[in-house]
C-alpha positions in Angstrom: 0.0 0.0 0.0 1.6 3.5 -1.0 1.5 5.8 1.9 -0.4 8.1 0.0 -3.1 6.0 0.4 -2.8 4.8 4.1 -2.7 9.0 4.9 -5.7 9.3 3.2 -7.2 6.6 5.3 -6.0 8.7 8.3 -7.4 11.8 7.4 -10.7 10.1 6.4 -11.0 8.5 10.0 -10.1 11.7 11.5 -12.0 14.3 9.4 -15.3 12.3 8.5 -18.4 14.3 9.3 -20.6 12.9 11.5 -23.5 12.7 9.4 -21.2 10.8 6.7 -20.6 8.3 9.9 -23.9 7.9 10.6 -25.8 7.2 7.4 -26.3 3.4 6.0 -25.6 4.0 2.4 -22.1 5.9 1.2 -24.4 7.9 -1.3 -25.0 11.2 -0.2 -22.6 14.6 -1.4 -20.6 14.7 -4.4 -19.6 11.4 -6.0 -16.7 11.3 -9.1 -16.6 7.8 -11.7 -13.0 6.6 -11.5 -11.3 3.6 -13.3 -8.8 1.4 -11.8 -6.8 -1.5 -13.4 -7.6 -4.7 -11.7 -6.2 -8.1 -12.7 -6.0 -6.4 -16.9 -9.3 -4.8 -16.8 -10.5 -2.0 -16.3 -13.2 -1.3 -13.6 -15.4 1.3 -12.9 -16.1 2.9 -9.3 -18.1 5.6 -7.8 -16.0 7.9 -5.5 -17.5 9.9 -2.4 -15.6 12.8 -2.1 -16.8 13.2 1.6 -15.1 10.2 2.6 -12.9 9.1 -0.5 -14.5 5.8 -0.6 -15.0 3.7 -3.5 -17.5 1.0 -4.4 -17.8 -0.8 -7.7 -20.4 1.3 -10.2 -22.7 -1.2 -10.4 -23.7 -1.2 -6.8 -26.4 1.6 -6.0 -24.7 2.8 -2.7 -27.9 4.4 -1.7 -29.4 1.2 -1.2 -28.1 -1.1 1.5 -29.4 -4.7 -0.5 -27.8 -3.5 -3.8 -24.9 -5.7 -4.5 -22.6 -8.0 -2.0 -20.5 -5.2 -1.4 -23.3 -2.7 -0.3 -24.4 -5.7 2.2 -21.1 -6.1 3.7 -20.3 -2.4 4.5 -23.5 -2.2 6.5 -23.0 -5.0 9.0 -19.1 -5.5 8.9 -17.6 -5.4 12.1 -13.4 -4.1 13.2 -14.5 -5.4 16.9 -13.9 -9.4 16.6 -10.7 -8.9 14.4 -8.6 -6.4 16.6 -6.6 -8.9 18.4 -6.0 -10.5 14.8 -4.5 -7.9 13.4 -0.6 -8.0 14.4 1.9 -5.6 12.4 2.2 -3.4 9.7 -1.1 -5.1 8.1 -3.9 -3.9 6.2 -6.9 -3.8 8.6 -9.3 -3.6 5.3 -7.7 -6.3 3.6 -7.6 -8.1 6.3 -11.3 -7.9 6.9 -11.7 -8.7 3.1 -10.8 -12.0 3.7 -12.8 -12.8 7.0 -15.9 -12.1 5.0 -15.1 -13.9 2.4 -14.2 -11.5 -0.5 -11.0 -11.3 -2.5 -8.8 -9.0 -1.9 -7.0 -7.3 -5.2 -4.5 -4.5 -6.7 -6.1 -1.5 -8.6 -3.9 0.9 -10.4 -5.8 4.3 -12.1 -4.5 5.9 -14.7 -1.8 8.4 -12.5 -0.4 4.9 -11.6 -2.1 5.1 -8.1 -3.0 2.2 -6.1 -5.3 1.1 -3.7 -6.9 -2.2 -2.7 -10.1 -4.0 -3.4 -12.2 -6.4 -2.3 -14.4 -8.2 -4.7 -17.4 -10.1 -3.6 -19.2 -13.4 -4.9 -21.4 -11.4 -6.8 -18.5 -9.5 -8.7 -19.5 -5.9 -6.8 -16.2 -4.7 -5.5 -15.5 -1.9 -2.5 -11.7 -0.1 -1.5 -10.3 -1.9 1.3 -10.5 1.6 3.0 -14.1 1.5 2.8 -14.8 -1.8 4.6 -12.1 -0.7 8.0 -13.9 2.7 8.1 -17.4 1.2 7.8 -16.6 -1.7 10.1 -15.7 1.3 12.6 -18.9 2.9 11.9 -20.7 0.0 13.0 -19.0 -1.3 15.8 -20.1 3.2 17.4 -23.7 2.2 16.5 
């Protein structure tokens, strides 16, 4: 993971609004379509800019039943993992794999890079997104 993304993730956790925290869905404020390069194609992704998250275009992140993805975020938990997680790790990736997704490189076309994790159903969320949300949750 480049550090530019794991500051990202630190300024996220820090400077999140607490309505953003709050809400179900990742759908509200401006959203931008981004494209990232996974396994040699390219896939599409809405980005919040309130939060910087990313989930895979086809999910309706208004919508907490839309896709695999949008199911996970709203009932993923950080509590049960934290004595897991040992080291310079991941926390999102990590969580990726308890619930079953797989995680996975994305490039864009600046050559940035950030993880994924892609679900059964092919829906796909950053790595980011799942620690953040499973954060959320566990404050509910």
């Amino acid at each position: 993971m480049k550090m530019r993304n794991l500051l990202a993730l630190v300024v996220v956790l820090a400077a999140a609004p607490a309505q953003v925290q709050a809400q179900a869905g990742m759908g509200s404020g401006q959203s931008v379509d981004v494209t990232y390069r996974i396994e040699k194609k390219n896939v599409k992704f809405t980005q919040f800019a309130e939060t910087q998250m990313m989930i895979s275009k086809d999910c309706d992140a208004n919508s907490p039943n839309s896709c695999e993805a949008m199911k996970v975020l709203n009932q993923i938990s950080f509590s049960f993992l934290k004595s897991k997680i040992k080291g310079d790790v991941n926390p999102g990736a990590v969580l990726c794999k308890e619930v079953g997704g797989k995680e996975q490189l994305g490039v864009d076309k600046d050559q940035n890079e950030d993880t994924f994790c892609k679900f059964s159903d092919g829906s796909q969320v950053s790595c980011n997104a799942l620690f953040l949300y499973s954060q959320k949750n566990d404050r509910k």
